[in-house]
Structures are given as C-alpha cells and as structure tokens.
C-alpha positions as CSV (number, residue, x, y, z in Angstrom):
1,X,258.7,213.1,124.3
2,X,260.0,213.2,127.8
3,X,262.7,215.8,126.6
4,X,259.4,218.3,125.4
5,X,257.9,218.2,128.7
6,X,260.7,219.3,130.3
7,X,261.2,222.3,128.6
8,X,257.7,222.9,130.9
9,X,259.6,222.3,134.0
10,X,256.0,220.3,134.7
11,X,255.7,219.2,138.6
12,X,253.2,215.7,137.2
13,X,253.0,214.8,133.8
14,X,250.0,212.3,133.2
15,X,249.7,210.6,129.7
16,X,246.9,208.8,128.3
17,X,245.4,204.8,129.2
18,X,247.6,201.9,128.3
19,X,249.9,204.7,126.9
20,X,253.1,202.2,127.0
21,X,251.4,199.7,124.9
22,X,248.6,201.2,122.8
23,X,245.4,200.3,123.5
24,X,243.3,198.0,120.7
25,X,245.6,195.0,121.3
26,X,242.9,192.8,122.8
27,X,244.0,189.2,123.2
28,X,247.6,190.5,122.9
29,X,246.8,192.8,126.5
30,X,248.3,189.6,128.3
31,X,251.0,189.0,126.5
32,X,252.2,192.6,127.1
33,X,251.4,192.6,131.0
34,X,254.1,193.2,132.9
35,X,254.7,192.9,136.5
36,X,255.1,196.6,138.4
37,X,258.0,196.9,139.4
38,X,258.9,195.9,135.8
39,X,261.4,196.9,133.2
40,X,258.6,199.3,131.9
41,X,257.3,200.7,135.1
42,X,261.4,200.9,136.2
43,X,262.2,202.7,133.0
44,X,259.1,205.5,133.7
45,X,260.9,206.0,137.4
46,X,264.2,206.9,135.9
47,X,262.7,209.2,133.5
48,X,260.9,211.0,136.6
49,X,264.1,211.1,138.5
50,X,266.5,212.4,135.3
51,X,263.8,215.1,134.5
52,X,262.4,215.8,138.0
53,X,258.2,215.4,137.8
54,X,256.2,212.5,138.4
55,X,254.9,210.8,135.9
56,X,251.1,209.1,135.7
57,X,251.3,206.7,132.8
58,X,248.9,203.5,131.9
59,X,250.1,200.3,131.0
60,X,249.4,196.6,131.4
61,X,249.8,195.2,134.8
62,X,250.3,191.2,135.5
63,X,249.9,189.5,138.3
64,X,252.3,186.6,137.8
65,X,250.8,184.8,141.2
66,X,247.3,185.4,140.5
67,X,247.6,185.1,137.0
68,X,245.7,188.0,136.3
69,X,246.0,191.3,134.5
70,X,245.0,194.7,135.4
71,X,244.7,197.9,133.2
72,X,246.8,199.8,135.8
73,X,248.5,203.7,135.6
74,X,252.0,203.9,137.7
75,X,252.7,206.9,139.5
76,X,256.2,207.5,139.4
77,X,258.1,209.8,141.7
78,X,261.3,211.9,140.9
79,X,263.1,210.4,144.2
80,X,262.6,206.6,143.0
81,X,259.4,205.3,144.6
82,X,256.0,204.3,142.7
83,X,252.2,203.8,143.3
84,X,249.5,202.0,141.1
85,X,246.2,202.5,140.7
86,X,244.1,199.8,139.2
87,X,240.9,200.4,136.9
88,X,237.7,200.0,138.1
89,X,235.4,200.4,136.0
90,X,236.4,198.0,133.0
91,X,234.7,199.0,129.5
92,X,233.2,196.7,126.9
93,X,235.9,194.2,125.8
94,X,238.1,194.7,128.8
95,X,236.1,192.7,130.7
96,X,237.4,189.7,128.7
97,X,240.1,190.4,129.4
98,X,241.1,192.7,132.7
99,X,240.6,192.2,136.5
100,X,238.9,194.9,137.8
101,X,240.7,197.2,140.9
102,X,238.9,197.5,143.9
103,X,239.3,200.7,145.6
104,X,240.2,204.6,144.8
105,X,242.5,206.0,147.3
106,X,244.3,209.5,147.6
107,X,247.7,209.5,146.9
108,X,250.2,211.9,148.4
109,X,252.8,214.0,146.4
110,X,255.1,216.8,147.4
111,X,252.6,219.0,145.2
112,X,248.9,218.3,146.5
113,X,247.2,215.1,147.5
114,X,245.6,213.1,144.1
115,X,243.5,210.9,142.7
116,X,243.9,209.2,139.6
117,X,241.2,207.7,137.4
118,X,241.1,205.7,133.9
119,X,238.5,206.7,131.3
120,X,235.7,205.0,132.2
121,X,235.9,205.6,135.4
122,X,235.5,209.6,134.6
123,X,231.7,208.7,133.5
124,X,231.0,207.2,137.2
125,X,230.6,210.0,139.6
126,X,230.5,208.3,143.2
127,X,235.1,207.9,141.5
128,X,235.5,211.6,142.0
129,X,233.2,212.0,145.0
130,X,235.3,208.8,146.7
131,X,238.7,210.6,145.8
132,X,237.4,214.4,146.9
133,X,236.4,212.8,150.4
134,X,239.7,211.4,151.0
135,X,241.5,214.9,150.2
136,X,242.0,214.7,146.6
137,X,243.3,218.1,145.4
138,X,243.4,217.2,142.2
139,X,242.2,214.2,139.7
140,X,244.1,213.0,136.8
141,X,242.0,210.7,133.9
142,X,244.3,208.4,132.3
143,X,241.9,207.9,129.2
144,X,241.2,206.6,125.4
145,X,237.7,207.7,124.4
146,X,237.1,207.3,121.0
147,X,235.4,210.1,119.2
148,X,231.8,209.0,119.9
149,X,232.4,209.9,123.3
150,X,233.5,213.8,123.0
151,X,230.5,215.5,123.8
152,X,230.0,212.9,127.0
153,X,233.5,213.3,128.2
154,X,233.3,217.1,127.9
155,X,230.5,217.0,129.8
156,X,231.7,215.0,132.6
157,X,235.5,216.5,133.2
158,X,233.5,219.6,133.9
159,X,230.8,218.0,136.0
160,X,233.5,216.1,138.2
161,X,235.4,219.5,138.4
162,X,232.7,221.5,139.4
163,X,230.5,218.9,141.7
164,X,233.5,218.2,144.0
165,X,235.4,221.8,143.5
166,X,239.0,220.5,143.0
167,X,240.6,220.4,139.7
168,X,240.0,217.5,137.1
169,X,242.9,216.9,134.7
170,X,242.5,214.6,131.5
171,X,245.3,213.1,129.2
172,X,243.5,211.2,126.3
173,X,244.7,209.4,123.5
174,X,245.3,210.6,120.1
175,X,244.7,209.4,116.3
176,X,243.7,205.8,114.9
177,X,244.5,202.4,116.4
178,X,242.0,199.6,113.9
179,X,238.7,200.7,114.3
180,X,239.2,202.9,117.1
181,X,239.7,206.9,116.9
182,X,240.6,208.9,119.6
183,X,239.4,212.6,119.5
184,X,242.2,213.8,122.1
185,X,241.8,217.2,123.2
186,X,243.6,216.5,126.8
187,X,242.2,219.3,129.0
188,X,241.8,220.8,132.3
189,X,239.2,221.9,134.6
190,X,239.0,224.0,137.4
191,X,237.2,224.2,140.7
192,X,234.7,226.6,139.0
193,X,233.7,224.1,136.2
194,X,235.6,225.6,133.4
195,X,238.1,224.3,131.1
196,X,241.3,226.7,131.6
197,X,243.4,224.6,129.3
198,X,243.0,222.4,126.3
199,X,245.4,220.5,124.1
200,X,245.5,220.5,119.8
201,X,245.4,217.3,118.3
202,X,247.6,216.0,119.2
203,X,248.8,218.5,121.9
204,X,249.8,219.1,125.5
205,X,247.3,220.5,128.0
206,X,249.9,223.0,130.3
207,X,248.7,225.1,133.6
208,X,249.8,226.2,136.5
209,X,246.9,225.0,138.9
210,X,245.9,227.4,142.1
211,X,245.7,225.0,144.7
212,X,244.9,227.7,147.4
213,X,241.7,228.4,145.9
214,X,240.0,225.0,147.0
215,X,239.6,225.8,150.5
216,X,238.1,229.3,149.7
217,X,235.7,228.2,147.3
218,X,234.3,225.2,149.5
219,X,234.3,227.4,152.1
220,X,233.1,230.6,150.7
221,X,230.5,229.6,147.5
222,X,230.6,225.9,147.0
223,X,230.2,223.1,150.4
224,X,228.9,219.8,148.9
225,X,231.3,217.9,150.8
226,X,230.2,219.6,154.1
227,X,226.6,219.6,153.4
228,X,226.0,216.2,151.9
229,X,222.8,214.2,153.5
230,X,224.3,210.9,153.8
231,X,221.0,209.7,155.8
232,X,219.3,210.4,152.3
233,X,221.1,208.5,149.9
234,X,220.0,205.0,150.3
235,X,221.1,203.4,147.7
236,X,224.6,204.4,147.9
C-alpha cells in the first residue's frame, strides 16, 4: 500500500480510524492497544522516513500506567518524530470501551499547520472551529462511517470546509467488517465548500491543496474567524 502512495510523491498520507487494527473488534480493542511509541506506531515512522511523507493513521492506544485505552491517530514524520491525537468524541459502543481525549490542538508540519479529527468528531462543529482558531490550515478526519451516515458525512466535510475556510480532508474506511459497512468515498474539500477530489470504492482521494488561497479568502469574501461575537454565544 505504502509503495502506491508513493508513486504520488504525497507530502501527508492520512488513512482511515483504527486503520492498523480494523475497527468492529469491540472487547478485543484492549487486547490490541498498544503503547505509542510501540512496535506499530515505530513501524508507521519508518515507513514515513523510507518514503518521505508523514503519515496520519489510527490505531489503538494503551495507557499501560493508567490502564486505559484510547482510539488515538499517530502522526508520523519523515525525520523520525511523532504526535498523537486522542478521540474526543467517542461513538456508541466505544464508550465501553475507550477513554475519551481531552483537547484538539494544531500540529505543525513542514507543509501547513493541522488538525486532525476522528469520525465522530467531524459531526461536532465547535472540533473544526477549535482547530481553525489555533491556525489549522488544514483538517484531516481519520473515520469509519458506515453507510447510514453518507449523506450526513457529505454534508458535514463541506460544512467544516466552508464555515472555517481551510481545507477538510477525509480518509474513511472501506467494505464489510460483521455488521458494519463502510461506504468509503475518502474526499476533499476546499475553502469554498466544494469537494475537489473524491476516492472510488475503494480508492485514494489525491490533490495538490492551494494553501495561499486561505488568507485571501478570509480576508477578501469569507471573515468568520475575525467577525465572530464571542459576547453572544453563551452557551459555548
């Protein structure tokens, strides 16, 4: 798969939630949690560095100490280092199962400044807004919606795009795990609200992202981040 990609020469490959694992395992999700660094979250750093991109992939974190477990994606860098970001918004049966994370925060890369998300927490906007705020470029979705949630996830990679004017990028999962299908169709939004790239089934979703345009369109047609009334929203 890794070898594919390259052919690209991609700058940040993102892949879909718990993409190391699969995802319907359940009460197997802590027997497959793994410390970061780990052997799996080690193995994703040497693939960044042999093909030069970083890589955004989800797994199953452990916190051996704690003894918890956190449905986590690792940002891998091509010159060794790492970053985690840890789902906040758990869905359904993760709650059994999952700590939730406690904070979005921008992380930097020789490419733009990012955010990173995981499925559920596309549906939540205050995620995007929190990430935009802090500098956030672009947004990469880590996901596995099941089918029933197309037309809502369509919906709301656009929205995120377009509300914040930065560029939403989401990798979903693929095919049938148990009762669980996943429609796929990873995809890419731009500032403007549009989808300028979407992935077959299964597929890649490829583009080469304008990263100057931001500052001209917040500037020039679209300032919610400058003209937010903070004074009116109470109940934030």
């Amino acid at each position: 798969m890794s070898k594919r990609i390259a052919r690209y020469e991609p700058d940040i490959v993102c892949f879909p939630e718990l993409a190391t694992t699969g995802y319907s395992l359940n009460e197997k999700w802590r027997k497959y949690a793994e410390r970061i660094p780990g052997p799996t979250s080690e193995r994703l750093s040497s693939t960044s560095t042999e093909f030069g991109f970083y890589m955004i992939c989800g797994m199953i974190e452990a916190d051996v100490e704690e003894n918890r477990i956190y449905n986590s994606a690792v940002l891998t860098d091509p010159n060794g280092a790492a970053d985690v970001y840890r789902k906040v918004h758990l869905w359904g049966m993760e709650r059994r199962y999952f700590t939730p994370g406690t904070q979005f925060r921008v992380m930097k890369t020789k490419i733009a400044k990012i955010g990173i998300g995981i499925c559920y927490d596309l549906e939540f906007p205050e995620s995007a807004r929190e990430l935009a705020l802090q500098g956030a470029r672009v947004i990469f979705y880590s996901s596995a919606e099941p089918r029933r949630m197309k037309d809502h996830a369509d919906v709301y990679i656009r929205s995120r795009a377009a509300e914040n004017c930065l560029f939403v990028c989401h990798s979903n999962r693929v095919g049938r795990e148990g009762k669980l299908a996943f429609f796929g169709g990873s995809q890419i939004a731009s500032p403007l609200g549009n989808i300028i790239r979407k992935g077959d089934q299964p597929g890649f979703a490829i583009a080469q992202l304008d990263l100057s345009s931001i500052s001209r369109l917040r500037r020039e047609r679209f300032p919610y981040l400058t003209q937010r009334v903070d004074k009116a929203y109470s109940h934030l």
